[in-house]
C-alpha positions in Angstrom: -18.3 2.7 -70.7 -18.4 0.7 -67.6 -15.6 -2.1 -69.6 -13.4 1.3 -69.7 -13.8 1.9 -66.1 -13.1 -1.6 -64.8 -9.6 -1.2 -67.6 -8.9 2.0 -66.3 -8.8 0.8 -62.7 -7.0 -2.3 -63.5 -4.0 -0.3 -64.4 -4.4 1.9 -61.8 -4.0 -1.0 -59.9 -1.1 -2.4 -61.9 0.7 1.3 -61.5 0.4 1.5 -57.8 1.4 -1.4 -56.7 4.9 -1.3 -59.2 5.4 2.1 -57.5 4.8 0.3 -54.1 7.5 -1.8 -55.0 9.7 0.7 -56.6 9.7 2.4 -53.4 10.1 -1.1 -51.8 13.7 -1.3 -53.4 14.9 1.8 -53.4 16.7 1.6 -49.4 18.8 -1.2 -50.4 19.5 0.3 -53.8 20.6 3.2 -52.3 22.3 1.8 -49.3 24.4 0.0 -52.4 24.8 3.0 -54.5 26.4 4.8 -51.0 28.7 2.1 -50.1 30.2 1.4 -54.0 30.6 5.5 -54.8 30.4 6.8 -50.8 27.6 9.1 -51.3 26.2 10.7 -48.1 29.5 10.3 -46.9 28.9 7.3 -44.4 32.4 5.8 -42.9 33.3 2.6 -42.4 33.9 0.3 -39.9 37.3 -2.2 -39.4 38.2 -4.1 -36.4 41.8 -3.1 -34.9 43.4 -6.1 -36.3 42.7 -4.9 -39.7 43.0 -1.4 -38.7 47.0 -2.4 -37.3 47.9 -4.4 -40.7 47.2 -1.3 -43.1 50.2 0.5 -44.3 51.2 3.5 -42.9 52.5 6.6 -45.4 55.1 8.2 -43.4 55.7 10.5 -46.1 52.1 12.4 -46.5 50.2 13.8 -43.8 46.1 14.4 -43.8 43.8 16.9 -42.3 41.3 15.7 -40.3 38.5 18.6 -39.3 35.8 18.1 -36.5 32.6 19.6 -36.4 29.7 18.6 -34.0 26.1 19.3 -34.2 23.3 18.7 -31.7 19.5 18.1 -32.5 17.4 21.2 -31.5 15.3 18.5 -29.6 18.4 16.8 -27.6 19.5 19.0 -24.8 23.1 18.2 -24.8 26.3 20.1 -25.3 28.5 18.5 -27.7 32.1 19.4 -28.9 35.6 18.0 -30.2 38.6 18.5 -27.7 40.4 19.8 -30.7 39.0 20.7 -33.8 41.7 19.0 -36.0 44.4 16.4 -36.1 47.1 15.7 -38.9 47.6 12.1 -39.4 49.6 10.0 -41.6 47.5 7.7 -43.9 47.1 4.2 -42.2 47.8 5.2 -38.7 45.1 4.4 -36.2 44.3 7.9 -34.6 42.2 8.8 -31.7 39.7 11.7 -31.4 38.0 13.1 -27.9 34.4 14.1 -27.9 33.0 15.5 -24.9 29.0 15.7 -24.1 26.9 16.7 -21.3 23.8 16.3 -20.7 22.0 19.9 -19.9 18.7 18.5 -18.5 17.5 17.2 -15.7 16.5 14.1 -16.7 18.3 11.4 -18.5 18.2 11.1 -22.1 19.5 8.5 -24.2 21.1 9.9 -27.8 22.1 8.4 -31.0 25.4 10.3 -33.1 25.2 9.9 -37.2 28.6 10.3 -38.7 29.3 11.5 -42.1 33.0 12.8 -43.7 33.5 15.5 -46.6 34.2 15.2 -49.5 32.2 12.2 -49.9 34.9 10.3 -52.0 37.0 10.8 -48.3 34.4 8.3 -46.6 35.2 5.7 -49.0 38.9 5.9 -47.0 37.8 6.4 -43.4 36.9 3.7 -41.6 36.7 3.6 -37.5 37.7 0.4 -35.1 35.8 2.2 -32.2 33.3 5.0 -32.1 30.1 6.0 -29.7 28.2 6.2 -32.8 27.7 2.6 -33.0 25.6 2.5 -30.0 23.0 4.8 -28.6 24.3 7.0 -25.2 22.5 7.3 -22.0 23.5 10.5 -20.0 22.2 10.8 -16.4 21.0 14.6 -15.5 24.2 17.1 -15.6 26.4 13.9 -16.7 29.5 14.9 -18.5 31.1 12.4 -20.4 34.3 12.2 -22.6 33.7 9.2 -25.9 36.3 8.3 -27.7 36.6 7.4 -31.5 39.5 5.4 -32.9 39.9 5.3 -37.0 42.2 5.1 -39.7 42.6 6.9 -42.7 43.4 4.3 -45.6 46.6 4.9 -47.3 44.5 4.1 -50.4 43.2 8.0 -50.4 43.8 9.9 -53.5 46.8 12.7 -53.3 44.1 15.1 -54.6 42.4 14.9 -50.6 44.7 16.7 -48.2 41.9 17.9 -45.5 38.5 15.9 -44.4 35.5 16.6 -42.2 34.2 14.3 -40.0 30.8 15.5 -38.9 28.6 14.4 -35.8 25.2 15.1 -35.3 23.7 14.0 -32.2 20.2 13.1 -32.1 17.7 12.1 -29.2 16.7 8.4 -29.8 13.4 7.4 -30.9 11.2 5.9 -28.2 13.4 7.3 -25.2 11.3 9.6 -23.6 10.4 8.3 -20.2 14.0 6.9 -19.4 14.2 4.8 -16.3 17.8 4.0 -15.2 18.5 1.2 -12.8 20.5 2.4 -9.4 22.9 -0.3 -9.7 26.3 1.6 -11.4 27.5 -1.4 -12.8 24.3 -3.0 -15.0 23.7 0.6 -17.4 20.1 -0.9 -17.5 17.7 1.4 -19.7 13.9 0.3 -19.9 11.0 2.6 -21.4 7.9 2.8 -18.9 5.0 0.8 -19.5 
């Protein structure tokens, strides 16, 4: 009986730790998976020289819808200046955002993208966007961000009108903010 016990808990050990590494794998997996078929509809990124060499389809125009979202737990206001823009296929367009910061203290937030229909994302990439970096907004700061992109001229006839969604999110580890006085240095510590 006890022979059983020590097998039995020798595969128990076995499972576990091939589940440990299962789960170990499965990020890059599916960070792979999402950039080869555009699942969870995550946009790319081009620099402007690449963004200024694709070709441009004069002849076909494409929607592009905006919709922002703000975490329950950031206390922003968040919205598009317009809430779409028709562009042609490899032109680099420009969107507005505007935020403000409805607190009074300041609050650093972090914007995840995504674009509908998923198979879109595989064609919209962006040469700027606030989303790369986290945002710090002083008390009552009101602040316009800009995101520049390009719709490839590579996107399938089928896709006429795209989403591209913001959520904004307060950033991990930001709750005691201290910003430095000097305007110039946009210094951001966490207290000790």
């Amino acid at each position: 009986m006890a022979q059983k016990t020590i097998v039995t808990a020798k595969k128990l050990f076995v499972f576990a730790a091939c589940m440990f590494g299962f789960g170990y794998v499965m990020v890059p997996i599916y960070d792979l998976l999402c950039d080869v078929t555009g699942l969870n509809g995550k946009t790319g990124e081009v620099s402007q020289v690449e963004a200024e060499a694709k070709h441009v389809d004069m002849d076909r125009l494409v929607t592009v819808e905006f919709d922002t979202n703000v975490n329950p737990a950031l206390p922003w206001k968040f919205k598009a200046t317009e809430f779409k823009m028709n562009v042609h296929p490899g032109e680099i367009a420009e969107a507005v955002f505007v935020v403000e910061n409805t607190s009074d203290k300041p609050v650093v937030g972090q914007a995840v993208p995504s674009v509908v229909p998923a198979l879109a994302s595989l064609y919209f990439d962006k040469t700027e966007c606030f989303c790369f970096t986290t945002q710090l907004l002083k008390p009552g700061e009101r602040k316009e961000m800009i995101v520049r992109y390009v719709v490839g001229s590579e996107l399938p006839e089928n896709i006429s009108t795209m989403t591209l969604s913001y959520t904004f999110f307060k950033a991990p580890d930001s709750d005691d903010v201290v910003v430095s006085e000097t305007e110039s240095v946009k210094a951001i510590s966490t207290k000790s």
